[in-house]
C-alpha positions in Angstrom: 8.7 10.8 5.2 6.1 10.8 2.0 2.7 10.1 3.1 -0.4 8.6 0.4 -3.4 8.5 1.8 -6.4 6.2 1.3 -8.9 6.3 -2.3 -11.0 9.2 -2.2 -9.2 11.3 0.6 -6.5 14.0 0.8 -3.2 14.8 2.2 -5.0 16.6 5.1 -6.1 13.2 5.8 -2.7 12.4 7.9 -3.1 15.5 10.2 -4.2 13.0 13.4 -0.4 11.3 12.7 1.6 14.6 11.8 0.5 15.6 15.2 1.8 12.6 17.1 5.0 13.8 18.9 7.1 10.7 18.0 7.8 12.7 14.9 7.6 16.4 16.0 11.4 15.9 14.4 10.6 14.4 11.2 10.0 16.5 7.9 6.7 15.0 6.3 5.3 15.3 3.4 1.6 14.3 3.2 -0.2 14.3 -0.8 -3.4 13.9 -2.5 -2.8 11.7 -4.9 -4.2 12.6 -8.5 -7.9 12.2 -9.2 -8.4 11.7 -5.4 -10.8 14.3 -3.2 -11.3 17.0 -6.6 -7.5 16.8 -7.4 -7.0 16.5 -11.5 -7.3 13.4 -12.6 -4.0 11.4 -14.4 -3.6 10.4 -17.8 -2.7 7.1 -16.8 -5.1 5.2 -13.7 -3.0 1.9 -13.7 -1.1 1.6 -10.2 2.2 0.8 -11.9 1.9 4.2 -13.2 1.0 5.7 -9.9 4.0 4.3 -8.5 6.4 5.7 -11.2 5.2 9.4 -10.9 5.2 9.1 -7.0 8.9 7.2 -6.8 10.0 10.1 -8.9 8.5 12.8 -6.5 10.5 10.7 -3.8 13.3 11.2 -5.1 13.5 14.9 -5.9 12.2 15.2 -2.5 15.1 13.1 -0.6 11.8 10.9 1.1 13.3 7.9 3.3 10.6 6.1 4.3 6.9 6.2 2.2 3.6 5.4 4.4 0.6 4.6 2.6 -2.9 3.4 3.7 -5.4 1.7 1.8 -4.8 2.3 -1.9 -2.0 4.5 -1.1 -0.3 1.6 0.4 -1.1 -0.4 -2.8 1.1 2.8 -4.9 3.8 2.1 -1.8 3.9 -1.7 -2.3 4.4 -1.1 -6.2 7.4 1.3 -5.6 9.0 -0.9 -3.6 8.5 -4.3 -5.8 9.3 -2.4 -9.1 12.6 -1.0 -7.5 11.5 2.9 -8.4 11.8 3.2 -4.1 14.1 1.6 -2.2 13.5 3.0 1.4 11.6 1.3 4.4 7.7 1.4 3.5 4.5 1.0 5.8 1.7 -0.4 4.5 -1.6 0.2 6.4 -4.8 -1.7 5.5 -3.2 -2.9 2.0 -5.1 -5.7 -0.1 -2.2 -7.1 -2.2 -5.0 -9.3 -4.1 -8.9 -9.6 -4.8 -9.2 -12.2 -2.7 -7.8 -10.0 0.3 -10.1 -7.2 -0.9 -13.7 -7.1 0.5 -16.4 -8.8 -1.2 -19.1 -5.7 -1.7 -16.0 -3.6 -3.3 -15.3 -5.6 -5.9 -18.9 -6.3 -7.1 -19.2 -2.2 -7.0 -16.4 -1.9 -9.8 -17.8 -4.4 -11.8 -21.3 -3.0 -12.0 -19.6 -0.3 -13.8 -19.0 -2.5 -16.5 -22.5 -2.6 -17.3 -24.5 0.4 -15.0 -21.5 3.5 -15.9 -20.9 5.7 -12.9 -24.1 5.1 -11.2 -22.5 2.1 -8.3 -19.6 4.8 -8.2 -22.0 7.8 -7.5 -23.2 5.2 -4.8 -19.9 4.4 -3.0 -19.4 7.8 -2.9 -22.5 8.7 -1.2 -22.4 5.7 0.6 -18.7 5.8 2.1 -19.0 9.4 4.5 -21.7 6.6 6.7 -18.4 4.4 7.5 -17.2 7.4 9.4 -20.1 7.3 12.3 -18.9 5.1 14.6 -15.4 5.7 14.3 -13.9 7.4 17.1 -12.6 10.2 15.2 -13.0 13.9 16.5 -16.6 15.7 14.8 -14.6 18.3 13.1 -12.1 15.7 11.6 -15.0 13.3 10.2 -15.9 17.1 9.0 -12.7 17.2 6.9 -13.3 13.6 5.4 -16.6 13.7 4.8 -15.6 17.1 2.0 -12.3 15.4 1.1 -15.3 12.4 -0.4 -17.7 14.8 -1.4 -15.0 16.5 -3.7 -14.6 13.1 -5.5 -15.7 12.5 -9.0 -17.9 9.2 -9.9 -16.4 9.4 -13.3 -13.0 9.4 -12.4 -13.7 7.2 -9.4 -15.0 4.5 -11.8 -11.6 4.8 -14.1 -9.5 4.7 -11.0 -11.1 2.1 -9.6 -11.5 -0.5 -12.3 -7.8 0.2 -12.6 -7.0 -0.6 -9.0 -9.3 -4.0 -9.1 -7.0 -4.9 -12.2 -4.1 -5.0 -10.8 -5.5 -6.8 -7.6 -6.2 -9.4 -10.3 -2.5 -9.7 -11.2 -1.8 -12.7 -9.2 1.8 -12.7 -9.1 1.9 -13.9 -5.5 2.5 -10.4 -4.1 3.8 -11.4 -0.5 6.8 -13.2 -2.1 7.3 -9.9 -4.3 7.0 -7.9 -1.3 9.9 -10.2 0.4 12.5 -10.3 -2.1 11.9 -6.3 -2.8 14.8 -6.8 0.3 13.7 -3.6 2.3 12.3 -3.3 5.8 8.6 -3.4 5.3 5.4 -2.8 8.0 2.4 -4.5 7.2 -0.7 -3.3 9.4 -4.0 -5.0 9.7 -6.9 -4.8 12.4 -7.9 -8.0 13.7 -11.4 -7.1 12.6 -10.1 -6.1 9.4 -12.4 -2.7 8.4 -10.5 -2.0 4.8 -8.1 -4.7 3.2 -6.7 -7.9 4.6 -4.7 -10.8 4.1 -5.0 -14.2 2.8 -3.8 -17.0 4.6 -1.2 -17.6 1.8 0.2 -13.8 2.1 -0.1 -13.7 5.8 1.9 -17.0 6.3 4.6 -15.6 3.3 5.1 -12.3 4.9 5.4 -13.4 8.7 8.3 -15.6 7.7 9.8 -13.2 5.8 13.0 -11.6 7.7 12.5 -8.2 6.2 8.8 -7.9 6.6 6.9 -6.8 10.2 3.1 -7.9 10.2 1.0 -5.8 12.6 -2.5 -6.8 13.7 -3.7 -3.9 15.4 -6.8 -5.1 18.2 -10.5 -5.3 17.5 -12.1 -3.3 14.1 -10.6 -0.2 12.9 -11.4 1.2 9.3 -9.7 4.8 8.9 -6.1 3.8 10.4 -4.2 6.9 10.4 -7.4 8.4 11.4 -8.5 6.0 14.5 -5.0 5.0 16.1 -2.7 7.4 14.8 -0.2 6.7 18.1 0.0 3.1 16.8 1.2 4.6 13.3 3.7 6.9 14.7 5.6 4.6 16.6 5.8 2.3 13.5 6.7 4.9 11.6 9.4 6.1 13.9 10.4 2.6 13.8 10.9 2.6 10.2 13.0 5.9 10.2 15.2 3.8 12.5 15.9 1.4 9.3 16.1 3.9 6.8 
């Protein structure tokens, strides 16, 4: 099991879901993915790139199943659609277009086009306040709050002008995601808090044999973080198909 965790954070990000018994008997393998809380940033920022590299560390690693939330999801969809993964995925709080993606996001990245790093040296200020009324344990918002602060505005602004362009891509991703042919979880809160669905993709994907949409109750931002019993059992329920 190869977990990616959200823009900005770490591998230690996953630690409320590697504790959850219904996989005390799974091997999982959580990562920071590069330029992402201090980690060296890649050559490359586009996600198709992202997903290569990753689908190849996969592999040597004999993964199964791939989780990703947020933008790690995005890298997870793009393994699976490309064909570099083949395996079950879950895809928690994934925008699979700009329309999907929240409004106040997308006008930070293109700011950058004109103001450099500074709306990027805001969102990353800004983001640790999301984490106050989540009910997250103090010494775990702890852990988030330095995976952010590790984060550099510079590389923020590359990765994240990347990410907008492929959201731009409009290549009716919900129909790629169902003819990928594998077993796919796709998990929303009803509130969404990070990513969502269009109407289009939501009505695509329910029909789709293959593909499981989730709508987790009320407003929950952080995921793994905030319902990480929910994730478990999905995830168990993908080992079962892969």
């Amino acid at each position: 099991m190869l977990l990616l965790p959200g823009g900005a954070l770490g591998a230690r990000s996953y630690a409320e879901v590697m504790a959850e018994p219904a996989l005390a008997k799974t091997r999982l393998i959580s990562v920071t993915l590069p330029g992402n809380a201090g980690a060296p940033p890649p050559e490359d920022f586009s996600i198709e790139a992202f997903a290569r590299a990753t689908a190849e560390f996969a592999s040597r690693s004999g993964v199964d199943v791939v989780v990703g939330f947020s933008n790690g999801a995005t890298v997870a969809y793009e393994m699976v659609v490309s064909g570099a993964f083949k395996g079950p995925v879950v895809l928690l709080g994934v925008s699979l277009s700009a329309k999907a993606e929240a409004a106040f996001f997308r006008v930070i990245v293109r700011l950058g086009s004109v103001l450099g790093t500074l709306p990027f040296a805001f969102l990353k200020k800004a983001a640790p306040s999301l984490l106050k009324r989540a009910p997250i344990a103090s010494d775990r918002k702890d852990v988030l709050k330095e995976d952010m602060a590790r984060n550099d505005a510079r590389v923020m602004r590359h990765a994240l002008r990347a990410y907008l362009r492929w959201l731009h891509r409009d290549d009716d991703p919900a129909r790629r995601l169902c003819e990928a042919g594998v077993p796919a979880w796709v998990v929303h809160a009803e509130k969404a808090g990070d990513g969502s669905l269009t109407s289009h993709e939501r009505a695509v994907l329910e029909a789709c044999n293959q593909v499981r949409v989730v709508t987790l109750p009320g407003k929950v931002f952080f995921i793994p973080n905030e319902v990480p019993k929910q994730v478990a059992e999905l995830i168990a329920e993908a080992l079962t198909r892969g």
